[in-house]
Phi, psi and omega in degrees: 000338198240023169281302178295334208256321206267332181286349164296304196298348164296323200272311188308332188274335184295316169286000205246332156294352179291282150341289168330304189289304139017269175299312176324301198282328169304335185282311164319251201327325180267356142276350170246032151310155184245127155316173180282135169305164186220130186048038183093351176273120195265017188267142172259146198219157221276139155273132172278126165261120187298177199250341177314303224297179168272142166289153167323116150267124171288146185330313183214145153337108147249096164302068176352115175271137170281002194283127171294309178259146181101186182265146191227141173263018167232018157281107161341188154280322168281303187290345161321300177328287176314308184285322168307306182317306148322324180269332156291336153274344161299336183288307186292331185277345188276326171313298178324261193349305173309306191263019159293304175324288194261016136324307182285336181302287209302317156317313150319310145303322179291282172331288172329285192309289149005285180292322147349265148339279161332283161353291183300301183298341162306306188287335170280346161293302217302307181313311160305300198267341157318298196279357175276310176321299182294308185318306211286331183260013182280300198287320186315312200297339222250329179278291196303305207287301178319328185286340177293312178303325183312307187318300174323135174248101167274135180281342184180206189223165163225130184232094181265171150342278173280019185126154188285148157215136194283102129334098161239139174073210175265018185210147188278142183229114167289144174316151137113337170315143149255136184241105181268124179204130186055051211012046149207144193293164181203126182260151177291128127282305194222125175250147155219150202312328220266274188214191184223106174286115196274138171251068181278193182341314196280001187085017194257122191294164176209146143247160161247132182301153191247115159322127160254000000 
């Protein structure tokens, strides 16, 4: 570019030095023009131009344009040529760029959505093997308390006065009572001549066998 900007700025002063001489030489010749004879003298003879008069003006203006782009009448052809040519590859490379951006925008989202994504199916794994875990360990907890209920003996019954009471272990349990074995609790529901019903922690009825 400043290759170009400088051989303009060459070609413009030969013309403005052209122009220059031009003028010059219109200046010459109309102050050393020869007047009309005067009485048969056929001698020519030089005019003084007073420094008052106006100097020769040209008709029109040729003004050097300060403008890079467009048209200028003192750019060659060639040298148009080159600055089209340029501009046309500066215009294509500002095109390139642009759609390098937003290649890279559009990837970026595509990453973003991506990680996104990943994310999201972590967390819906980790939440599945949470709930799987926890189930697994719910029925484990829920088999070990049956096998405990299971375990239970009532030796018998006492059918007092103020209400029956169940013999386990060493101690009488009334309905509605709590019976601790093996660190759970169990509450009495129910007696019967038969068997007796136990409730634990999961709200899961048990029965137990009555000894005869």
């Amino acid at each position: 570019m400043s290759e170009l900007l400088a051989r303009l700025a060459l070609q413009r002063m030969h013309i403005f030095v052209v122009i220059l001489s031009i003028l010059i030489a219109i200046l010459i010749y109309q102050r050393m023009s020869p007047t009309e004879s005067i009485g048969g003298d056929t001698g020519f003879r030089p005019v003084i131009v007073p420094d008052d008069e106006q100097p020769y003006k040209a008709e029109k203006k040729f003004e050097i344009s300060p403008k890079v782009w467009g048209v200028d009448p003192f750019i060659s052809p060639v040298v148009e040529r080159d600055l089209a040519i340029e501009r046309e590859e500066t215009l294509k490379k500002q095109m390139q760029a642009e759609e390098e951006k937003r290649k890279q925008r559009e990837l970026e989202e595509q990453r973003r959505k991506a990680e996104e994504e990943r994310l999201k199916r972590e967390e819906e794994e980790r939440l599945k093997r949470e709930a799987e875990e926890k189930k697994k360990r719910l029925a484990e907890e829920m088999e070990s308390v049956r096998k405990i209920a299971a375990s239970l003996v009532a030796k018998g019954i006492l059918h007092l006065a103020d209400g029956d009471m169940v013999i386990i272990g060493d101690s009488g349990y009334r309905v509605g009572e709590k019976i601790k074995v093996a660190d759970e609790v169990f509450k009495l529901l129910q007696i019967d001549d038969e068997f007796i019903i136990i409730e634990d922690r999961f709200n899961q009825p048990h029965k137990v066998r009555l000894l005869k």
